[in-house]
C-alpha positions as CSV (number, residue, x, y, z in Angstrom):
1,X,-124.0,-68.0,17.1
2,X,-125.4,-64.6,16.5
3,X,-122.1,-62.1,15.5
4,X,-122.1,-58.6,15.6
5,X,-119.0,-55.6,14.8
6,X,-119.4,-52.4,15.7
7,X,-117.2,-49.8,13.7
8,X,-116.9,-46.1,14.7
9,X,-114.5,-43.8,16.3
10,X,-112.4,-43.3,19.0
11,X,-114.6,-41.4,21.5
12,X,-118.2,-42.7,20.3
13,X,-119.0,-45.3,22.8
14,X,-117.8,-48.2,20.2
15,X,-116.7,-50.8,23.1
16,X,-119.1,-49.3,25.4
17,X,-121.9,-50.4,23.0
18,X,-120.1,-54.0,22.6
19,X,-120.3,-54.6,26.0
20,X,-123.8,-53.4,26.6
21,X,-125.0,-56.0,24.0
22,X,-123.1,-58.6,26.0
23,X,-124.7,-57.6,29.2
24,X,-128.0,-57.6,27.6
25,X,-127.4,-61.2,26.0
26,X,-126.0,-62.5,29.4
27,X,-129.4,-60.7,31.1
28,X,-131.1,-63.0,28.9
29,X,-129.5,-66.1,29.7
30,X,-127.1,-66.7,26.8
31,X,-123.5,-66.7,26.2
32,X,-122.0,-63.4,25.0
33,X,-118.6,-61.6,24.4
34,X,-117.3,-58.7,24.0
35,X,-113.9,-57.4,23.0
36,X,-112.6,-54.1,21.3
37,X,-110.0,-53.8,18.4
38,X,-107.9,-50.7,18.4
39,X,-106.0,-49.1,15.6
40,X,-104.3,-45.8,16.6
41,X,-105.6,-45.2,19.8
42,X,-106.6,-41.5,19.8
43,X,-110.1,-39.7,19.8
44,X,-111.4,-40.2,16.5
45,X,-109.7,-42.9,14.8
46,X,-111.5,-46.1,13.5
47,X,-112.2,-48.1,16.0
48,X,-114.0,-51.5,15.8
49,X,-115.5,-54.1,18.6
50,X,-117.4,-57.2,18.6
51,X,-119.8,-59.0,20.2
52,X,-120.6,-62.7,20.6
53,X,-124.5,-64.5,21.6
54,X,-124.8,-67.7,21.4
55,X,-126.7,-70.4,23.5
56,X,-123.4,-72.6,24.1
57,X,-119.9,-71.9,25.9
58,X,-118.3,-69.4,23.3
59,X,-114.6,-70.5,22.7
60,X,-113.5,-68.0,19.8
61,X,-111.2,-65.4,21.0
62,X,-110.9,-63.6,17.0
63,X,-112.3,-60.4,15.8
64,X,-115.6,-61.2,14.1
65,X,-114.9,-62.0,10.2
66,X,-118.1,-62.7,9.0
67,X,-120.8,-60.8,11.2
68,X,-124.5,-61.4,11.6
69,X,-125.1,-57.9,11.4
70,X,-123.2,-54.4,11.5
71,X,-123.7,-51.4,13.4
72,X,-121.6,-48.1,12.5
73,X,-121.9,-45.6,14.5
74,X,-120.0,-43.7,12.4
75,X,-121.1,-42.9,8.9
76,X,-117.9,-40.9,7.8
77,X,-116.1,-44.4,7.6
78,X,-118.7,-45.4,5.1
79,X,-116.2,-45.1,2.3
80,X,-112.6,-44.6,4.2
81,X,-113.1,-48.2,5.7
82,X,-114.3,-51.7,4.4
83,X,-117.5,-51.4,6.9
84,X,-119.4,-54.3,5.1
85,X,-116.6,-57.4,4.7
86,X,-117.4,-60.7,5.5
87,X,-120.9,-59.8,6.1
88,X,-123.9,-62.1,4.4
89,X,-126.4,-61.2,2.3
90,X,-129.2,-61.9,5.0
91,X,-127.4,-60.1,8.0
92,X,-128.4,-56.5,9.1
93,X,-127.1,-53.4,9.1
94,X,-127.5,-50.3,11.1
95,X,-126.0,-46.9,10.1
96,X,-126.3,-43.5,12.1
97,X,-127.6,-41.5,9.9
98,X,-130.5,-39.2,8.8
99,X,-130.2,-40.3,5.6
100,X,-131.4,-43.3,4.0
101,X,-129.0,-45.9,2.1
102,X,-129.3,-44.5,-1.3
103,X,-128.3,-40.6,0.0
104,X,-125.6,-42.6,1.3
105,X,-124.2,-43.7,-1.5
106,X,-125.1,-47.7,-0.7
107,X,-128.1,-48.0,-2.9
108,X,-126.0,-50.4,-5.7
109,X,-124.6,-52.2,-2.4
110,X,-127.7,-52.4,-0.6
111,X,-129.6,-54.0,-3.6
112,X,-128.3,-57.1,-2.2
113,X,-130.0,-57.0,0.7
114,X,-133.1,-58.1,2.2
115,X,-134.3,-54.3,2.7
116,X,-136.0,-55.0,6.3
117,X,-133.0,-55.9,7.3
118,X,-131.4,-52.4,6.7
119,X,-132.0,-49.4,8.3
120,X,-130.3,-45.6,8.9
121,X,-131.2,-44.4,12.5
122,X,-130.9,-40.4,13.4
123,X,-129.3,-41.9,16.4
124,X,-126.4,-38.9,17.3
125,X,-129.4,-36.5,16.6
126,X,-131.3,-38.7,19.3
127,X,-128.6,-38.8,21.7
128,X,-127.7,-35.2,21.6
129,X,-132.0,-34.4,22.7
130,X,-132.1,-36.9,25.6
131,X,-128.2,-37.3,26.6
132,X,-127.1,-34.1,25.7
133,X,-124.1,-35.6,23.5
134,X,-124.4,-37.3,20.1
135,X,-123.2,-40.5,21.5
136,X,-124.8,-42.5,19.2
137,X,-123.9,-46.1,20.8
138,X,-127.5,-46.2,23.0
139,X,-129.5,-45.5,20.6
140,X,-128.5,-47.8,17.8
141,X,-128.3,-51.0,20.5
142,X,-132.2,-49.9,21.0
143,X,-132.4,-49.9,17.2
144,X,-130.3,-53.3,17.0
145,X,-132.6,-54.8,19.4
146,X,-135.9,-54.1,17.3
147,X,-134.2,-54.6,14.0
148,X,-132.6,-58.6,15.1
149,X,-134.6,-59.6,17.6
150,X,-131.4,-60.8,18.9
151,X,-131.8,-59.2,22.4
152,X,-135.3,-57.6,24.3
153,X,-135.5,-53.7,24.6
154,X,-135.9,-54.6,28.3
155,X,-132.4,-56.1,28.7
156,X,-130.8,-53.2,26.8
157,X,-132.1,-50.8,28.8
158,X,-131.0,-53.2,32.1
159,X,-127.8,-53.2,30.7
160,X,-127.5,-49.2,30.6
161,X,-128.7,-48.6,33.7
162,X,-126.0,-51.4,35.5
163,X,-123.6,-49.1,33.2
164,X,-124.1,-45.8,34.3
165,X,-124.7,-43.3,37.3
166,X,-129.1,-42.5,36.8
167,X,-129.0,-39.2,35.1
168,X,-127.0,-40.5,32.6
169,X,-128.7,-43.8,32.4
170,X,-131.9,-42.1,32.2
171,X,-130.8,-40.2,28.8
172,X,-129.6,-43.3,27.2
173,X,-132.6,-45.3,28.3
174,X,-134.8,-42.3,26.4
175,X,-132.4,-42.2,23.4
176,X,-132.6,-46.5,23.2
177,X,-136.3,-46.7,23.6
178,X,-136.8,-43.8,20.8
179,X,-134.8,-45.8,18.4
180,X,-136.0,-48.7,18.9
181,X,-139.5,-47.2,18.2
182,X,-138.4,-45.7,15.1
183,X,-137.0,-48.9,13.9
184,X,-140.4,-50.7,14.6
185,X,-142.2,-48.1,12.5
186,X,-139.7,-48.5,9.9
187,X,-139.9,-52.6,10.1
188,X,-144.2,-52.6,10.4
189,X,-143.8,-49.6,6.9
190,X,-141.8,-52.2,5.3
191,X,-144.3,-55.6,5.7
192,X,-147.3,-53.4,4.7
């Protein structure tokens, strides 16, 4: 079973994104879930959501514990909130963010890491040019889906388009397909 928790804020697209990655998964023949976990439930409070693939039935019904890989949407949480518990020192991470882990303030943490397995994506910059908002949950699945291999490019962009009305669909499918691009880049830079 492949694990993934989402953590941003109230207003980003956090359980939007969890679900996308279901759909994707479940366009792809597995099993998926998808489920949010509210704090406070106002615009910009911490907000986290999960997501389940696996190739069997999935029975668990509990927030995600010990994730496969993280995506925060959400860099301003990087120190208010433990982003990184429970998670292995083989899973992946994805931050929005221009900067890299060490600007972030992660290079100590990160040195535990496979490093092709991390990686900061511009994705609110990304969203703001093709959405017209810096929603940055689009983006970082098309990121996720280069990164993990967990899903195809093609299914996330599926997914978006069952989601949304075509002009908006069309933004987020431009915003997924850039990130995922840059992530490639990054992932070919780091075997070379």
């Amino acid at each position: 079973m492949f694990q993934v928790r989402i953590h941003g804020r109230g207003g980003q697209g956090v359980v939007t994104a969890a679900e996308l990655l279901s759909v994707a998964a479940f366009l792809e023949g597995h099993f998926s879930q998808a489920f949010p976990s509210f704090g406070s439930e106002r615009m910009g409070a911490p907000v986290m959501a999960f997501c389940r693939i696996d190739d069997r039935e999935i029975r668990l019904r509990e927030p995600v514990t010990m994730p496969d890989a993280l995506i925060i949407q959400d860099p301003t949480l990087l120190h208010q909130v433990d982003l990184f518990s429970g998670l292995h020192s083989g899973g992946y991470i994805l931050i929005n963010s221009t900067r890299g882990f060490e600007a972030l303030g992660l290079g100590e943490f990160a040195r535990d890491f496979h490093h092709y397995r991390l990686f900061t994506v511009p994705a609110a910059e990304i969203a703001l040019k093709h959405v017209g908002r810096p929603l940055p949950n689009a983006a970082l699945l098309g990121g996720f889906a280069a990164a993990t291999g967990a899903v195809r490019l093609e299914s996330v962009l599926s997914a978006i388009r069952s989601k949304f009305p075509e002009r908006i669909a069309a933004g987020n499918v431009a915003a997924a397909t850039e990130a995922h691009a840059i992530v490639l880049k990054t992932l070919e830079s780091a075997h070379a």
